[in-house]
C-alpha positions as CSV (number, residue, x, y, z in Angstrom):
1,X,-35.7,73.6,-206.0
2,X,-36.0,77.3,-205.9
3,X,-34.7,78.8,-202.2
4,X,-38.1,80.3,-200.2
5,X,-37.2,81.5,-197.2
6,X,-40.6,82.2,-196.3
7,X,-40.6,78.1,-195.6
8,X,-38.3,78.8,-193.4
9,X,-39.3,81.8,-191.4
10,X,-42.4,79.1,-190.7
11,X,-40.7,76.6,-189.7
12,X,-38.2,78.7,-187.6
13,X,-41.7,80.6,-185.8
14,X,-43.1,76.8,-185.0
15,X,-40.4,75.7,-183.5
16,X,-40.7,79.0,-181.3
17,X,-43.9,78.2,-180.6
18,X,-43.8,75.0,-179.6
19,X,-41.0,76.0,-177.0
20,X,-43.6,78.8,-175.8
21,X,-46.2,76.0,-175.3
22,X,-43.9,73.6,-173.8
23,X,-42.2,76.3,-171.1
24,X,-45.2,77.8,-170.7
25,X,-46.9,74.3,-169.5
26,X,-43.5,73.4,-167.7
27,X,-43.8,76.8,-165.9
28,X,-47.3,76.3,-164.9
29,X,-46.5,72.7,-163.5
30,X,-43.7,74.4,-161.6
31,X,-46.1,77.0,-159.7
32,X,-48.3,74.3,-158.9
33,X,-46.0,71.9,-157.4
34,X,-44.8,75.3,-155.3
35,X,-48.3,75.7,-154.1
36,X,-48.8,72.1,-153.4
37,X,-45.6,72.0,-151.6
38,X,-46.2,75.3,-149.4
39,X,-49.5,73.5,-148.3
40,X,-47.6,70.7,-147.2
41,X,-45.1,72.5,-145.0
42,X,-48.0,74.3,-143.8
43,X,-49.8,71.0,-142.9
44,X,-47.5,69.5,-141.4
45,X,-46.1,72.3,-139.7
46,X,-49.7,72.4,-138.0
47,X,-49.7,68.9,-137.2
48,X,-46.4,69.0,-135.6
49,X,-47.6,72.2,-133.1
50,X,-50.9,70.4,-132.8
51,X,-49.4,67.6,-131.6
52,X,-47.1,69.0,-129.0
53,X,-50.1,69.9,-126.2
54,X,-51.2,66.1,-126.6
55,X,-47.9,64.9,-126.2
56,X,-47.3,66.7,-123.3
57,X,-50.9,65.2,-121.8
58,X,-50.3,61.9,-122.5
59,X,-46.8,62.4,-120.3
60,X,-49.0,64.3,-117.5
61,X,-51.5,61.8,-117.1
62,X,-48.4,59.2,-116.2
63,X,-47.2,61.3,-113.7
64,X,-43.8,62.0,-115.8
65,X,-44.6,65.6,-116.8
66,X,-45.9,68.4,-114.8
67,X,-44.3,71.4,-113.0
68,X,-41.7,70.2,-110.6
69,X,-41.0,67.0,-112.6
70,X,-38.0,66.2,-114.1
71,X,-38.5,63.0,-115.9
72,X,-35.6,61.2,-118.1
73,X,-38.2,59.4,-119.8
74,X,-40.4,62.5,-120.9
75,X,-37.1,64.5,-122.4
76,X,-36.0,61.4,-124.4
77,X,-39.3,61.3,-126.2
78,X,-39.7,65.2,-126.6
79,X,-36.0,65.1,-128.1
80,X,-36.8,61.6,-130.2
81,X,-40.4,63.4,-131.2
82,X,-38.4,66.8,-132.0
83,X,-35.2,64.7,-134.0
84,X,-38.4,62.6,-136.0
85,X,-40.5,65.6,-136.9
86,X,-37.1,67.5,-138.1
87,X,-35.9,64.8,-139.8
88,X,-39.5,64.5,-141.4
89,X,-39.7,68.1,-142.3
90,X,-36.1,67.7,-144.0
91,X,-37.6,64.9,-146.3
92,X,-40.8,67.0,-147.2
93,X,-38.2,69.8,-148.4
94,X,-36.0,67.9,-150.2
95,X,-38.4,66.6,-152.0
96,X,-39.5,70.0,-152.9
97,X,-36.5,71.3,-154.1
98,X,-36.6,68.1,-155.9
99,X,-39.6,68.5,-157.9
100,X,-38.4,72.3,-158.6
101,X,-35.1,71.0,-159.8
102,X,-36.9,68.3,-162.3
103,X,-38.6,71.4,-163.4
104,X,-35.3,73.3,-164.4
105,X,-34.0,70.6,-166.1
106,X,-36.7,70.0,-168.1
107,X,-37.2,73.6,-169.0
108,X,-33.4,73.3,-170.1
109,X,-34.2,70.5,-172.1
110,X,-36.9,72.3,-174.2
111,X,-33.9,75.3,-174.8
112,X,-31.2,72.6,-175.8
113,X,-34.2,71.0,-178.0
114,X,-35.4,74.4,-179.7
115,X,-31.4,75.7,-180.1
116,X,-31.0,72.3,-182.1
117,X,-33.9,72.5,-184.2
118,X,-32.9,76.2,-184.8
119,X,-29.5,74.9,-185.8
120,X,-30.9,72.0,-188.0
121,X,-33.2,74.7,-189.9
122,X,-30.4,76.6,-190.4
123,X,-28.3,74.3,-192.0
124,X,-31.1,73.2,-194.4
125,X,-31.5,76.7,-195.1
126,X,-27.7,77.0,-196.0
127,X,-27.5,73.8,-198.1
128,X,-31.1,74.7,-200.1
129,X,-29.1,78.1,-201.1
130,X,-26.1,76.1,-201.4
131,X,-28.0,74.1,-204.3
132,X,-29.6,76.8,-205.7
133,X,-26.5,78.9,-206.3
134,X,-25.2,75.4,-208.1
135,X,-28.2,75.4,-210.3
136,X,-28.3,78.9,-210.9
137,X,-23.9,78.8,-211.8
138,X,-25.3,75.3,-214.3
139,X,-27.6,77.9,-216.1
140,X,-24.6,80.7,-217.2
């Protein structure tokens, strides 16, 4: 077989493009996932200052919040409401960052994937000029 590096420039521009394709989906996923995320801070960020009047009602109406009140009971909850809806708000952005990281690593998987098909093309380049020297050295 004659060497065509025209076969090869082909190859070599699909396996560009199907990197292009596959980042450019990955990337899209990526911005998504950032929006949905910032809507979920947001959300819950609201509920959390939502909820803070009400929990201070529900306290009042008991007689164990109000001005001149000092209740023990009313500051544990408050502190056990503000250590839960920290503790909450950690999870929600860990799992953020999460998702982002999953998102790195599978945009360095499709680099590692392309650099080895690259590599692989390469090295049936070499060895189809490799043969065709031989053949061409049989000839003289």
């Amino acid at each position: 077989m004659a060497y065509d590096p025209s076969v090869y420039e082909r190859r070599r521009r699909g396996i560009f493009g199907e990197y292009d394709a596959q980042s450019a989906t990955n990337e899209y996923a990526r911005f998504l996932s950032q929006q949905r995320g910032s809507r979920q801070l947001g959300a819950f960020q609201r509920g959390v200052t939502e909820q803070i009047p009400t929990f201070g009602r529900t306290f009042g109406k008991r007689g164990l919040y109000g001005q001149g009140v000092k209740s023990g009971v009313f500051n544990r909850a408050l502190s056990k409401f503000g250590e839960e809806s920290a503790r909450q708000l950690g999870y929600l952005e860990s799992d953020i960052a999460t998702q982002q990281r999953e998102f790195d690593l599978r945009g360095a998987e499709y680099a590692a994937r392309r650099e080895a098909a690259l590599a692989d093309l390469e090295g049936q380049k070499l060895a189809d000029i490799g043969e065709t020297a031989t053949g061409l050295l049989g000839l003289s």
